[in-house]
N, C-alpha and C positions, 0 to 999 in steps of 0.2 A: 504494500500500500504506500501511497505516496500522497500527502496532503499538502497542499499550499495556506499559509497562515499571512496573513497582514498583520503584523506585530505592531500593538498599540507603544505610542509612549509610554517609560515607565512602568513594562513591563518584563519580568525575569525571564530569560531564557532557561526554564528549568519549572518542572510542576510540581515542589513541594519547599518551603518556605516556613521558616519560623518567626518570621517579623512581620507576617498581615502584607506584606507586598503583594501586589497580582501578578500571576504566576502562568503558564500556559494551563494548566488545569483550570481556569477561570476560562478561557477559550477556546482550546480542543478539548471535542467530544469524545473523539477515536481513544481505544484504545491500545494500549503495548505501540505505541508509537513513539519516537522521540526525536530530536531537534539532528539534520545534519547542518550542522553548525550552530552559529550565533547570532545574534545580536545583543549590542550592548541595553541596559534596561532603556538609555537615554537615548537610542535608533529606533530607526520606526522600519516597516515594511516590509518584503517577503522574507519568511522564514520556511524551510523545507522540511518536514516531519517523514519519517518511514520508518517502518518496521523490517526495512531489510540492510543488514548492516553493510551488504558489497554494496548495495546502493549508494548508504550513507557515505563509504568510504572514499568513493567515484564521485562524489559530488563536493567531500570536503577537504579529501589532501593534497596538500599542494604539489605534487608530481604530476595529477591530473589536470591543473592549471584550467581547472573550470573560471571562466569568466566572471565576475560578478560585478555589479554596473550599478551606481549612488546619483541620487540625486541629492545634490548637496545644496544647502542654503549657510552663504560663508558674510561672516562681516565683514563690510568696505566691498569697494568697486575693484572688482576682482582684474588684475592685468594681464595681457595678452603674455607679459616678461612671466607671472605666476604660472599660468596655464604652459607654459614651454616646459618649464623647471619640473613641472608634473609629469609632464609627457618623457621628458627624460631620465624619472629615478630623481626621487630627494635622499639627501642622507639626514635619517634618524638615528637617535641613541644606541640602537641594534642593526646599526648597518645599513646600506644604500638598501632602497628601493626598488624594484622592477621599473621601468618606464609603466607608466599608465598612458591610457585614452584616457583626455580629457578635451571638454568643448565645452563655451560658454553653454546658458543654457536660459529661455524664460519661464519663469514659474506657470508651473502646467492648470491647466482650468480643470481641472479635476480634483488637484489637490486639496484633499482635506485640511480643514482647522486643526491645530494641533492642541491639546487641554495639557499643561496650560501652556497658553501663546508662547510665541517667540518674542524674545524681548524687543521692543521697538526703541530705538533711539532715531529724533527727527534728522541730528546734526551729522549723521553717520548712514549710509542706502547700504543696503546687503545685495548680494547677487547671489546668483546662481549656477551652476554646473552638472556638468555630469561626468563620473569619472569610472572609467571599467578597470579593475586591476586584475591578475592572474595567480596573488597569491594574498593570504587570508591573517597579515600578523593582529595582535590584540591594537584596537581602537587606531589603524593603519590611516583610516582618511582622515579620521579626527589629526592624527600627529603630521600627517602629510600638506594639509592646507596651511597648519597652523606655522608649519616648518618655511612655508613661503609665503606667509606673514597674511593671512585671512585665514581666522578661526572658524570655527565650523560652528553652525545655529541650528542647524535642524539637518538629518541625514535621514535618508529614504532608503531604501534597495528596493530597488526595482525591476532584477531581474540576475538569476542564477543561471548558467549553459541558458537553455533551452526554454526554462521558464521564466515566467515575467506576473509581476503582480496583475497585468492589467484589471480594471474593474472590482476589482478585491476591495470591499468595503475595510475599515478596520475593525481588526476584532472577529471580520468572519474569516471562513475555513474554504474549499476549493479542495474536493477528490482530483486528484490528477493521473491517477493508476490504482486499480482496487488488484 
């Protein structure tokens, strides 16, 4: 089985919690399923659940170099000089980067409200992007914008290999292979 989830904000990538947080057991029904991958609790959008573990493995280690593609909302007017730097591998803490795909991007008419908002400052515009990487380090595009100096405001996934959030409310679920 294979389930697509639109991961709310502020939500654990994991279904059992000792501090009252919301958890994917507060939105997957399925059972004996679990997360091929992550997202951080402060990431929003697809997450991939399956009860089959070659599956999971094909779709989350990075040998496999499955794609995976962010919609990113960054503070300040993002620079074509930024966008290059992305494209070519940033160096973080743990080492250069892979080159990314990255391309400006406008905020999609689809896009849901987020609870709670995005911080809005008048004296400051945020932009947007999108960025596909090929390999999966802990909070990668968070440390990657901020590495070329636009912080990250709101991150999306919108799309794993083959799958793609589209139309995925948040918070609902999506059979993708039973």
């Amino acid at each position: 089985m294979l389930i697509a989830l639109n991961k709310p904000f502020g939500v654990l990538c994991q279904f059992t919690t000792n501090d009252g947080r919301p958890t994917l057991a507060d939105y997957v029904r399925q059972k004996d399923v679990y997360p091929a991958g992550r997202l951080d609790h402060d990431s929003e959008g697809l997450l991939l659940l399956t009860d089959d573990g070659a599956l999971a493995h094909q779709l989350t280690d990075p040998r496999h170099k499955q794609p995976k593609t962010y919609l990113v909302q960054v503070d300040g007017a993002l620079t074509d000089d930024a966008l290059q730097a992305l494209r070519r591998g940033v160096v973080l803490n743990d080492g250069p980067t892979l080159p990314a795909v990255a391309e400006h991007a406008d905020e999609p008419a689809w896009l849901w409200p987020r609870d709670p908002p995005v911080r809005f400052r008048k004296s400051i515009p945020t932009s947007w992007l999108t960025i596909t990487l090929r390999e999966g380090r802990n909070r990668q595009v968070r440390r990657m914008t901020a590495a070329v100096g636009f912080p990250t405001l709101r991150l999306i996934r919108v799309r794993i290999g083959g799958y793609a959030l589209e139309g995925l409310p948040p918070g609902e679920t999506r059979v993708l292979a039973s």
